[in-house]
Backbone as a chain_set.jsonl record, in Angstrom:
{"seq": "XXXXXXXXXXXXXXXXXXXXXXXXXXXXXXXXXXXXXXXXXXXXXXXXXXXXXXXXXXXXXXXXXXXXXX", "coords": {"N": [[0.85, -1.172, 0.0], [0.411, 1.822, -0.939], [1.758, 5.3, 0.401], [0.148, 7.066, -0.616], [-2.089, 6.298, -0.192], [-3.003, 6.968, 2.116], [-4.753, 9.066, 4.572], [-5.016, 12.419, 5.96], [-6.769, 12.796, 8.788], [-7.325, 14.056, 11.132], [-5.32, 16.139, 13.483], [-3.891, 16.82, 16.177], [-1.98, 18.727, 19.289], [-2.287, 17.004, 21.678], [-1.725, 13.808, 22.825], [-3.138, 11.969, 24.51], [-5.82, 12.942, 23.155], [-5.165, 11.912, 20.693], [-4.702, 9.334, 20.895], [-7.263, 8.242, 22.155], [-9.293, 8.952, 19.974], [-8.343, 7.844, 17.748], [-9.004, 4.899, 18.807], [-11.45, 5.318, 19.12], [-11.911, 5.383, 16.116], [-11.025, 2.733, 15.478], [-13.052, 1.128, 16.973], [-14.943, 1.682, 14.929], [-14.299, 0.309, 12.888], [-12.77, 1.363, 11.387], [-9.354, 1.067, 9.851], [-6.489, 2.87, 11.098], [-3.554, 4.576, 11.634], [-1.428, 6.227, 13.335], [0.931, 9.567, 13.415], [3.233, 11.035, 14.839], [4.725, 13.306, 15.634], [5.554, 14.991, 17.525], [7.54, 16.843, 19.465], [10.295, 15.774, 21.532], [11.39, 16.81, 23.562], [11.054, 19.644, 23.55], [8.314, 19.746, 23.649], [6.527, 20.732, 21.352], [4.502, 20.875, 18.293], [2.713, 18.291, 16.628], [0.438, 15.743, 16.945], [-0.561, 13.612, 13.671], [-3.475, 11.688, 12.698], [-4.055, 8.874, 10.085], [-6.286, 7.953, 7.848], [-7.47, 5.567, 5.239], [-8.06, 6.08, 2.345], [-10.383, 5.884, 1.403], [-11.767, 5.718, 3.507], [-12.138, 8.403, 4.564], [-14.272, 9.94, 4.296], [-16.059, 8.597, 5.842], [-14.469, 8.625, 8.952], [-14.383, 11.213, 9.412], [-16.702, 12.179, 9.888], [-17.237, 10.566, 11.942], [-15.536, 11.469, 13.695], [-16.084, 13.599, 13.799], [-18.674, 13.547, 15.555], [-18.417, 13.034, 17.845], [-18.136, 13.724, 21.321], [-17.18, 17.132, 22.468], [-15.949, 17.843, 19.941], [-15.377, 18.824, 16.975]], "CA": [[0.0, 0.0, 0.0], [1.274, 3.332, -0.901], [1.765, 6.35, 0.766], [-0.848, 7.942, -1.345], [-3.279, 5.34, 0.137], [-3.712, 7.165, 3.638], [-5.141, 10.38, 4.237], [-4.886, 12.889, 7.491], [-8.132, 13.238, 9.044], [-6.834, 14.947, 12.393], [-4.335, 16.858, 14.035], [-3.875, 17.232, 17.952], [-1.136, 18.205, 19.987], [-2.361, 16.316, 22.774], [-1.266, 12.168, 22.657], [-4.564, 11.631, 25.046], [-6.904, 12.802, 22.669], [-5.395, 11.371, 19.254], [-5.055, 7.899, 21.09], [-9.207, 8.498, 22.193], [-9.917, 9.055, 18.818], [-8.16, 6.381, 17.276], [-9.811, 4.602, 19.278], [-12.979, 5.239, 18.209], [-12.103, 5.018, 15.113], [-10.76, 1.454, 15.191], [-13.864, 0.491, 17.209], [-15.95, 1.838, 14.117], [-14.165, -0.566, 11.73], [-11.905, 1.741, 10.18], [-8.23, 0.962, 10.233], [-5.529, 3.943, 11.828], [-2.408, 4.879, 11.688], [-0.71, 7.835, 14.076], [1.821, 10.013, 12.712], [3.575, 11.8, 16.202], [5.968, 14.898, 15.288], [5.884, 15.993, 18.644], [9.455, 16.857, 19.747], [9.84, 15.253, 22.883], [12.331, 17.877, 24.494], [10.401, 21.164, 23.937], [6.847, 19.529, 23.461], [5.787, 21.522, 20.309], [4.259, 19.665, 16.888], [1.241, 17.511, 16.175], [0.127, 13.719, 16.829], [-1.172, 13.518, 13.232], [-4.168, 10.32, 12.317], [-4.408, 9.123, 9.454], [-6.759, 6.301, 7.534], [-7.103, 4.861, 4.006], [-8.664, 7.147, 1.173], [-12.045, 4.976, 0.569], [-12.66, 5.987, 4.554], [-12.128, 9.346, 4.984], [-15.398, 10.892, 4.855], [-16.096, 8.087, 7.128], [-13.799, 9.007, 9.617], [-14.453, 12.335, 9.943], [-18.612, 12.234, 10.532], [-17.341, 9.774, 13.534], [-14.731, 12.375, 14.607], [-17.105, 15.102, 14.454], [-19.818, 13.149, 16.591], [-17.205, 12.566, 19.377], [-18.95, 14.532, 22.065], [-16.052, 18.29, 21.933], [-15.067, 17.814, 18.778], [-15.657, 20.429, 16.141]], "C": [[0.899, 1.238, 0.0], [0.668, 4.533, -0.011], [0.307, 7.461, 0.769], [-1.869, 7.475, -0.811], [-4.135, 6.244, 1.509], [-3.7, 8.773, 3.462], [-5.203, 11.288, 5.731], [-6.213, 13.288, 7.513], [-8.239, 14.012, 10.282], [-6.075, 14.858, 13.094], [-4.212, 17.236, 15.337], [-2.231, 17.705, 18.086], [-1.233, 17.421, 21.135], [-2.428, 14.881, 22.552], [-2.627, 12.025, 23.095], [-5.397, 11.481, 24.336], [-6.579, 12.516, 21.568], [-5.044, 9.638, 19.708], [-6.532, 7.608, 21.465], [-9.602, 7.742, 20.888], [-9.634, 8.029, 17.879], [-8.674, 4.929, 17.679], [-10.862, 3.879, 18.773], [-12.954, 5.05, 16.926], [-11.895, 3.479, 14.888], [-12.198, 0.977, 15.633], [-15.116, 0.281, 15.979], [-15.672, 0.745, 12.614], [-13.065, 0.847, 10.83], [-10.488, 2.15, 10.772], [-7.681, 2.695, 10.358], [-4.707, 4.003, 12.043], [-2.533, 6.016, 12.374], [1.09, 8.145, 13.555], [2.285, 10.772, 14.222], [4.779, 12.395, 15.825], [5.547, 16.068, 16.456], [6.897, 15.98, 18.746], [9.303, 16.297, 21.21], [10.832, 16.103, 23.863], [11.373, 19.133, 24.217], [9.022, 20.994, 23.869], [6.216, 20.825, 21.917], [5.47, 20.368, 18.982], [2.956, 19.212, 17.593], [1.453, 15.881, 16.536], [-0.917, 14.057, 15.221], [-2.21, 11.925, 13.154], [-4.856, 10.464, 10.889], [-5.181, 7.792, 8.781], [-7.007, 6.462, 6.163], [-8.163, 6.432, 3.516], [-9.709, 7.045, 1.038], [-12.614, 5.575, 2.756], [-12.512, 7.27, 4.963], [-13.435, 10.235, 5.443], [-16.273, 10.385, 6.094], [-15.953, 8.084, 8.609], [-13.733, 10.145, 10.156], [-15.648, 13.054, 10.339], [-17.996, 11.523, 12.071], [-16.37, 10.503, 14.311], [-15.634, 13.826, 15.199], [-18.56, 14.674, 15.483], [-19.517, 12.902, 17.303], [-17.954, 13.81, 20.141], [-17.054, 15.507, 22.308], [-15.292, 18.206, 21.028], [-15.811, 18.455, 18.041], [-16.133, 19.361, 14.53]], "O": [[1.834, 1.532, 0.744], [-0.523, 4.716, 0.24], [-0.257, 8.194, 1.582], [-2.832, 8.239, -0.874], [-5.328, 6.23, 1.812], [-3.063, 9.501, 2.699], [-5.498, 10.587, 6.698], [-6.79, 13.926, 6.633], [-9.283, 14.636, 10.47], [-5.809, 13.759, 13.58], [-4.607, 18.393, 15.479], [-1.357, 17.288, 17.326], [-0.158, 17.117, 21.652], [-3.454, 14.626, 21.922], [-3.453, 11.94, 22.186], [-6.014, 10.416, 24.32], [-7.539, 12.708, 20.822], [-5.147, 8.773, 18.838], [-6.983, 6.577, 20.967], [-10.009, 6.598, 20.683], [-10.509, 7.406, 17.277], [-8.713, 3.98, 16.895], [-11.157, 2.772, 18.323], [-13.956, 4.533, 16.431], [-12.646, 2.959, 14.063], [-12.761, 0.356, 14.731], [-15.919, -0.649, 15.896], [-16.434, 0.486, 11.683], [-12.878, 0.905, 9.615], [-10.244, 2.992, 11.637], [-8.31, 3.615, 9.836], [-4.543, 3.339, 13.066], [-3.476, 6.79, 12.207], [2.042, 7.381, 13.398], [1.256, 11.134, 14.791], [5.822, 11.745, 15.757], [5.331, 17.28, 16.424], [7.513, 15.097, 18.149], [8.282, 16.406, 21.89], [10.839, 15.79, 25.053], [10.939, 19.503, 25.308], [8.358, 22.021, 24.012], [5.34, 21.671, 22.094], [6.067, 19.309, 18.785], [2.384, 19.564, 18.625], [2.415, 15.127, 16.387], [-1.963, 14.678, 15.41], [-1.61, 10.948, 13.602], [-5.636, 11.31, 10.454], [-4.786, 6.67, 9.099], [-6.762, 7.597, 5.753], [-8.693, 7.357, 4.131], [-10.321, 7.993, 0.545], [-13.797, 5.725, 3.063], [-12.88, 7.314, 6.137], [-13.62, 10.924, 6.446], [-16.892, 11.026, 6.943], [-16.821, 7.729, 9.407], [-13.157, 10.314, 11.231], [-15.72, 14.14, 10.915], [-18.329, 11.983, 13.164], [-16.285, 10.266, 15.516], [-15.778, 14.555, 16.181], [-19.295, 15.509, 16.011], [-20.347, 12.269, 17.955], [-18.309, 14.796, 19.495], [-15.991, 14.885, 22.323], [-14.084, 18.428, 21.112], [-16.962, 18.701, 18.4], [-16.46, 19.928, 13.487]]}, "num_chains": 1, "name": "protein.A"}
């Protein structure tokens, strides 16, 4: 599977809430990858998540129905 295959569906800096969300997403049936470009000495950067191309719009109705999520 290429590169091209996976798609970012959201961006935290907080680990807590992009392991949550992955989460939920695995529970919903749709595979997840985490991308983590936090620095681990000054804490700045993103936990990106990202899942296949065919589930994106998928993925991001079940991110936005996460009770504080936008």
């Amino acid at each position: 599977m290429s590169n091209s295959d996976w798609k970012k569906v959201y961006a935290t800096g907080i680990l807590f809430d992009a392991e949550l969300i992955k989460s939920k997403l695995i529970d919903e049936g749709i595979e997840c990858k985490t991308l983590n470009k936090k620095d681990s000495a000054y804490l700045f950067g993103e936990i990106e998540l990202y899942v296949q191309a065919k589930d994106v719009v998928r993925a991001k109705h079940v991110i936005s129905n996460m009770p504080d999520r936008e």
